[in-house]
C-alpha positions in Angstrom: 119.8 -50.7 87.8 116.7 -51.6 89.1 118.5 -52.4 92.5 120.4 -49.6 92.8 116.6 -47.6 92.4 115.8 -49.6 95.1 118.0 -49.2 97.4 118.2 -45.4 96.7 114.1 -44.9 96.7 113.5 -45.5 100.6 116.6 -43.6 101.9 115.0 -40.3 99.6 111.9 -41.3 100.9 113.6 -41.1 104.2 114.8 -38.2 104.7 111.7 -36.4 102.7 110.3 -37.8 105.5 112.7 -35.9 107.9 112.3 -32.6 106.1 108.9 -32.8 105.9 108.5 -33.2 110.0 111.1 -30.1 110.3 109.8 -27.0 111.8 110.0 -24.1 109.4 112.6 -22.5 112.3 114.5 -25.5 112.2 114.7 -25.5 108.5 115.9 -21.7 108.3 118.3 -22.7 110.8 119.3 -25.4 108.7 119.6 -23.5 105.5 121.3 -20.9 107.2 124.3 -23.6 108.2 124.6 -24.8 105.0 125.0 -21.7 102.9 127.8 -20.6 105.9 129.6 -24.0 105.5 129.1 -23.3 102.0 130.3 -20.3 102.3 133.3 -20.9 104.5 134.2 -23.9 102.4 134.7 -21.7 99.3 135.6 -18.3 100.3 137.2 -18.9 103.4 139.0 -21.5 103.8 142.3 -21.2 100.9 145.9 -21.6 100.8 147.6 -18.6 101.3 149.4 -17.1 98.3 153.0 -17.2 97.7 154.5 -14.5 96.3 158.3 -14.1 95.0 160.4 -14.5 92.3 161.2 -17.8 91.1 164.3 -18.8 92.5 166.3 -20.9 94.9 164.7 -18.6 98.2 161.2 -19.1 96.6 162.0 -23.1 96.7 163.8 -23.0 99.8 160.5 -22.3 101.4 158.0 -24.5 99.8 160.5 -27.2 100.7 161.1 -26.7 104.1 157.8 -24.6 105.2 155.1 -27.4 104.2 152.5 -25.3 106.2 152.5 -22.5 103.4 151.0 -25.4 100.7 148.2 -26.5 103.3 144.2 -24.5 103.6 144.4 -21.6 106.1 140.9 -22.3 108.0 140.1 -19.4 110.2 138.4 -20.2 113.1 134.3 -21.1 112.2 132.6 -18.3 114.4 136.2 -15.9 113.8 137.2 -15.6 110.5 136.6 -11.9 110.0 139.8 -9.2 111.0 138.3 -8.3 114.2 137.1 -11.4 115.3 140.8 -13.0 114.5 142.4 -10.3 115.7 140.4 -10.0 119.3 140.7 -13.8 119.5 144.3 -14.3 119.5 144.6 -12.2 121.9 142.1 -13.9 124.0 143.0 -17.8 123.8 146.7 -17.4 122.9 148.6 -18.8 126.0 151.7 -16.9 127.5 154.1 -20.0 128.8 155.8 -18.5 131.6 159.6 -17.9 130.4 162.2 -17.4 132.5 165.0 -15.4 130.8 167.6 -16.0 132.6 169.4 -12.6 131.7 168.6 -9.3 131.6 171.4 -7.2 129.7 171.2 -3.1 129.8 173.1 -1.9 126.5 174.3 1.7 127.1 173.8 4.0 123.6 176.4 6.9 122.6 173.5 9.1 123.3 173.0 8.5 126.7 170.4 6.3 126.4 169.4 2.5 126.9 167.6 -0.2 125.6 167.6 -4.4 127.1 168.1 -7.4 126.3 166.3 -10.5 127.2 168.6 -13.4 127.0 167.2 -17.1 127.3 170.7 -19.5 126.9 171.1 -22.5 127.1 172.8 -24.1 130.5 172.8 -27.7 129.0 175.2 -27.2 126.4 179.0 -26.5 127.3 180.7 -23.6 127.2 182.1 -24.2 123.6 178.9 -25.3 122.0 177.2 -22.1 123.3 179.7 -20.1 121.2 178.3 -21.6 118.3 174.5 -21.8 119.1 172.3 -20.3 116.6 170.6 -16.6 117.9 166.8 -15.7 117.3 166.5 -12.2 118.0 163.0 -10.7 118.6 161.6 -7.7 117.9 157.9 -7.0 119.5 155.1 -4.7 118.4 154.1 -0.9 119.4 153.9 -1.6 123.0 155.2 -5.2 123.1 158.3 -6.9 125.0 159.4 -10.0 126.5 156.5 -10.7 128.2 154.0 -10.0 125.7 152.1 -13.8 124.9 153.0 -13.8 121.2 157.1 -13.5 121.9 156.2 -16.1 124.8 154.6 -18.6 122.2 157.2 -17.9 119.6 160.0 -18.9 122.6 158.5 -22.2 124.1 157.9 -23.6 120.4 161.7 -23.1 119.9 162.3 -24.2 123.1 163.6 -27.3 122.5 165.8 -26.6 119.5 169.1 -25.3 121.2 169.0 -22.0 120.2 169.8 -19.2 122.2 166.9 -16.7 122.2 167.4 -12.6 122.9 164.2 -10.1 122.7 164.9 -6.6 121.9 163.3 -4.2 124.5 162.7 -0.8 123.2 163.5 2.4 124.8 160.9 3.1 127.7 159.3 -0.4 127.3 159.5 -3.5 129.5 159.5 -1.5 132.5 162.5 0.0 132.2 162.9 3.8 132.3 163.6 6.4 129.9 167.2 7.7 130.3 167.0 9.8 127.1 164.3 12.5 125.3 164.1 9.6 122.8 162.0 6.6 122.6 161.4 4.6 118.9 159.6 4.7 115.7 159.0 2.8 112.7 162.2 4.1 110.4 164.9 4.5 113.6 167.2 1.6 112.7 170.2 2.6 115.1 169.3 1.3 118.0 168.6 -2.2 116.1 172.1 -1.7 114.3 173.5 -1.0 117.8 171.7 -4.3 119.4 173.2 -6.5 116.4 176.8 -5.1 117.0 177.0 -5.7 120.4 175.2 -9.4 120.1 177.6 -10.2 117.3 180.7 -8.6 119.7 179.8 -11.0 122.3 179.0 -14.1 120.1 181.1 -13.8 117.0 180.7 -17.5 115.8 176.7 -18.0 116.4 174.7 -17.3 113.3 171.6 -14.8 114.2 168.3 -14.7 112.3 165.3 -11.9 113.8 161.4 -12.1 113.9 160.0 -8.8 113.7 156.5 -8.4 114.9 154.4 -5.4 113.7 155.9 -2.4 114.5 159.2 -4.5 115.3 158.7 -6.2 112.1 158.6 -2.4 110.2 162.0 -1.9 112.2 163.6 -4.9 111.0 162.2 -4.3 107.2 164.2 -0.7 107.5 167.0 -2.0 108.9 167.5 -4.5 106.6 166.8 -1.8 103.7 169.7 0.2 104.6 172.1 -2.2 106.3 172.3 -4.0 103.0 174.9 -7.0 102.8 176.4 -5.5 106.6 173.1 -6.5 108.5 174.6 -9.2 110.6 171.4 -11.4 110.4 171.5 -14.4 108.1 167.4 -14.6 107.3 164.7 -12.5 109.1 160.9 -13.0 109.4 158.3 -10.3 109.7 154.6 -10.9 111.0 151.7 -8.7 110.0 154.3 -6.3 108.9 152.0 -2.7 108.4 153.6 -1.6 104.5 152.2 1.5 104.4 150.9 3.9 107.6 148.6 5.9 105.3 146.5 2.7 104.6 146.8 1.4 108.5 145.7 5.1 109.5 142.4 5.0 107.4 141.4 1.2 108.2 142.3 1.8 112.1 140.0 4.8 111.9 137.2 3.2 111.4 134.3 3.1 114.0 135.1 -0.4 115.8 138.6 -0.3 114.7 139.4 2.6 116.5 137.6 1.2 119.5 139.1 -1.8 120.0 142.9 -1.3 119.0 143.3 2.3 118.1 142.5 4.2 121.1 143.6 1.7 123.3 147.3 1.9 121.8 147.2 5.5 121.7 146.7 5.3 125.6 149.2 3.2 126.1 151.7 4.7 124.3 150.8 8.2 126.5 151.1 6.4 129.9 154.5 6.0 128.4 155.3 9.0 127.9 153.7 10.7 131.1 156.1 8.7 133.3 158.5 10.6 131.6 157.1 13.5 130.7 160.0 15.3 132.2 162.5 14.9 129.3 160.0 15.8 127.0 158.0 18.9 128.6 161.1 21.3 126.4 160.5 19.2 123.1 156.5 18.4 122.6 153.6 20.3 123.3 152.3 17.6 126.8 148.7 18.8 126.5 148.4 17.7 123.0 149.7 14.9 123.5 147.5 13.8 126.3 144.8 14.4 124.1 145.7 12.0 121.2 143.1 9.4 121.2 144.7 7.6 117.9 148.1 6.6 116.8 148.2 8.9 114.2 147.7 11.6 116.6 150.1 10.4 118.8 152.1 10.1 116.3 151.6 13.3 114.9 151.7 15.4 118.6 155.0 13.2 119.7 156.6 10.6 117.5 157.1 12.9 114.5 158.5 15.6 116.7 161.0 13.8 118.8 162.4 12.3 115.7 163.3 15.5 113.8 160.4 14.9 111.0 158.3 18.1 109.6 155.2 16.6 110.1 153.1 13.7 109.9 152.7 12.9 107.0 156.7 13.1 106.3 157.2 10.8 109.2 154.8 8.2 107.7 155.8 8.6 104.3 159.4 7.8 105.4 158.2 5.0 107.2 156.5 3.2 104.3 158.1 0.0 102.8 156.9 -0.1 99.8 160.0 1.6 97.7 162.4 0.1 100.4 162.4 -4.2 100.7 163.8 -3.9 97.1 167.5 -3.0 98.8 167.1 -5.8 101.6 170.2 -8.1 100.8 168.9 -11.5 102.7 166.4 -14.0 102.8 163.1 -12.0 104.5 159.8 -14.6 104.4 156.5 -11.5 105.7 153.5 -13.1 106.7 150.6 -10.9 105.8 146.5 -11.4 106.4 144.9 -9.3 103.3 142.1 -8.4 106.0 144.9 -6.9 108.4 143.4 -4.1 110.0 147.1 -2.5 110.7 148.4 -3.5 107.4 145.3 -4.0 104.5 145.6 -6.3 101.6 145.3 -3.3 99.0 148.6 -1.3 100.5 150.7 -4.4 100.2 153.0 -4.2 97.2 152.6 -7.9 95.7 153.5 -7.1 92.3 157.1 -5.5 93.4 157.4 -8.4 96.2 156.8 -10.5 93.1 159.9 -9.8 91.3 162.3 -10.2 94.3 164.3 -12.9 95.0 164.8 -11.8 98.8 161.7 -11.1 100.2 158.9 -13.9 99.9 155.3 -13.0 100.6 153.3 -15.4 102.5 149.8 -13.7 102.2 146.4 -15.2 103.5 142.7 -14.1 103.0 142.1 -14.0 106.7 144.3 -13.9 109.6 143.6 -10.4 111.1 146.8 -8.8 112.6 149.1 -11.1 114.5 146.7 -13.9 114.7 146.4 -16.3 112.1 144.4 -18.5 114.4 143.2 -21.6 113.0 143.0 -24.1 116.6 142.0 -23.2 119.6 145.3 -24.6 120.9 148.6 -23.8 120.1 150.3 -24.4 117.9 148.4 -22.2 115.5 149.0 -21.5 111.8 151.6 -18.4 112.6 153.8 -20.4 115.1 153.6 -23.7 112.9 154.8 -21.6 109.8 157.3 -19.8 112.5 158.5 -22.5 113.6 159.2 -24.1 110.0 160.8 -21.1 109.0 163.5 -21.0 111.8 164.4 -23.9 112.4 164.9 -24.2 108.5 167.1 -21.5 108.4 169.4 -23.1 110.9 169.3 -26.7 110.3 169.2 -26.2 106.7 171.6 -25.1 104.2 169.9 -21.5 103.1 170.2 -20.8 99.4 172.9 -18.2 97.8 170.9 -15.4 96.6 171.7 -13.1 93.5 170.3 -10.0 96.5 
């Protein structure tokens, strides 16, 4: 014992020493680090929660998605919604992709929408028959070129499946044809899309990523298509559950700066180069003068799609009394700080009773980000990539659904 004091006295001694010489800013700054690491350590850093019902989908996934058991660690100096949010969209790299197809799928109204087709040359003609399909869908004002569907492609890149992106109406810079564009709760043109890519391919499974607004799409297409969806499993990222709750947290002060307004615009640029097919149906001046989503929404969307009034639209649009009716396996990754899609509007007791839809919910992760490296692959495309190529190379389980 008396050895062990020994040893142990001059190293205390030592770095009392150390302290001691420490200028008081150098000490705050010190204290400050530790309580953050502290901090982080503790409240930050946590593996994400799994919600579902105990089942053979449930274990499915924490077989073959090891990255859902493992700490999400946020970024040090990026942890909070904002800052993950702002960041992804920074640092996450767009791999140039070369679709090799562009396919333009007349509608029976009239209109059109595109595909983006990335095959596969090396196989032969027969094994492309087979190939599995992973459709995309992309956010509000997303498409095949947006860095997130670009990430998603090159990390499948080498798996052999043939890869399609679904380009809305308008989007993609293709023109409007129609005095229609898309919405949260329009399934046809989705139900149209997975017709004609199960037409051409008949033998090729096909599984879709919804991102966002794609990934509300795909949640209410699989809601009403029930067992005739076409898809064999589907994945939604920062998936918005209720449009009340995104409404309120997107209004606030920086919210509204940074993505709000800046969507809102977008989505108006849109609709000015084709203002002409929709002079007759909207009120232009209002809409011009939406500087939110929800007035967008509210001056356009909700008008061109037949709906009373805002808040019909976005009470139709809700998922919370819908996933119960989806019919395959559905694995939603959520951030509980989602400022699109907060943690309090998500419906984890519900989710937690279904054996269809799994929950994959983190503390942090902002919307579409999930950024824990400041290279790729980061914690969304690890657990995307898991999830897919599971789906495909694994036997999926027979649900009760």
């Amino acid at each position: 014992m008396d050895n062990v004091t020994g040893l142990i006295r001059p190293v205390l001694t030592s770095c009392c020493e150390v302290l001691a010489s420490l200028t008081l800013k150098t000490k705050l700054v010190t204290s400050v680090i530790f309580v953050f690491a502290v901090y982080y350590k503790t409240k930050v850093s946590k593996v994400p929660k799994l919600v579902c019902k105990e089942g053979k989908f449930k274990n499915f996934l924490i077989k073959n998605v090891p990255e859902m058991q493992e700490k999400f660690s946020p970024l040090w100096l990026f942890f909070g919604s904002v800052p993950q949010t702002v960041i992804a969209a920074v640092i996450r790299s767009k791999p140039e992709i070369l679709w090799d197809e562009v396919e333009d799928v007349d509608l029976p109204d009239q209109g059109q929408v595109h595909l983006n087709w990335l095959h596969m040359p090396k196989a032969s003609t027969v094994e492309r028959e087979h190939k599995p399909i992973v459709l995309f869908l992309p956010g509000l004002t997303g498409n095949s070129n947006s860095n997130y569907i670009c990430q998603f492609s090159q990390l499948i890149g080498d798996c052999d499946y043939r890869q399609v992106v679904f380009t809305y109406r308008g989007m993609g810079g293709k023109g409007l044809k129609t005095a229609k564009t898309y919405c949260a709760c329009y399934t046809d043109d989705l139900q149209l899309v997975v017709q004609h890519i199960t037409r051409r391919f008949p033998d090729a499974p096909i599984m879709a990523i919804g991102v966002s607004l794609g990934a509300m799409i795909l949640s209410h297409y699989l809601s009403v298509a029930g067992d005739s969806s076409g898809l064999v499993a589907a994945m939604t990222v920062s998936v918005p559950w209720c449009p009340f709750a995104s409404m309120k947290t997107l209004s606030t002060p920086i919210n509204r700066m940074l993505f709000n307004r800046r969507l809102a615009k977008a989505l108006i640029s849109m609709v000015e180069e084709h203002s002409h097919l929709f002079e007759k149906l909207v009120n232009l001046d209002h809409v011009r003068k939406s500087d939110t989503i929800h007035e967008f929404d509210e001056s356009f969307t909700a008008k061109v799609f037949g709906f009373d009034s805002l808040d019909h639209y976005y009470s139709s649009a809700g998922l919370a009394d819908k996933f119960q009716r989806i019919r395959i396996p559905l694995l939603a990754l959520n951030s509980a700080d989602d400022p699109f899609a907060p943690g309090h509007s998500i419906p984890v007791d519900r989710i937690g009773k279904s054996e269809n839809v799994a929950l994959l919910l983190t503390e942090r992760g902002g919307h579409v980000a999930f950024v824990d490296t400041y290279f790729a692959p980061t914690y969304l495309e690890r657990v995307f990539r898991q999830y897919v190529t599971s789906v495909f190379d694994t036997p999926m389980p027979s649900t009760s659904m």
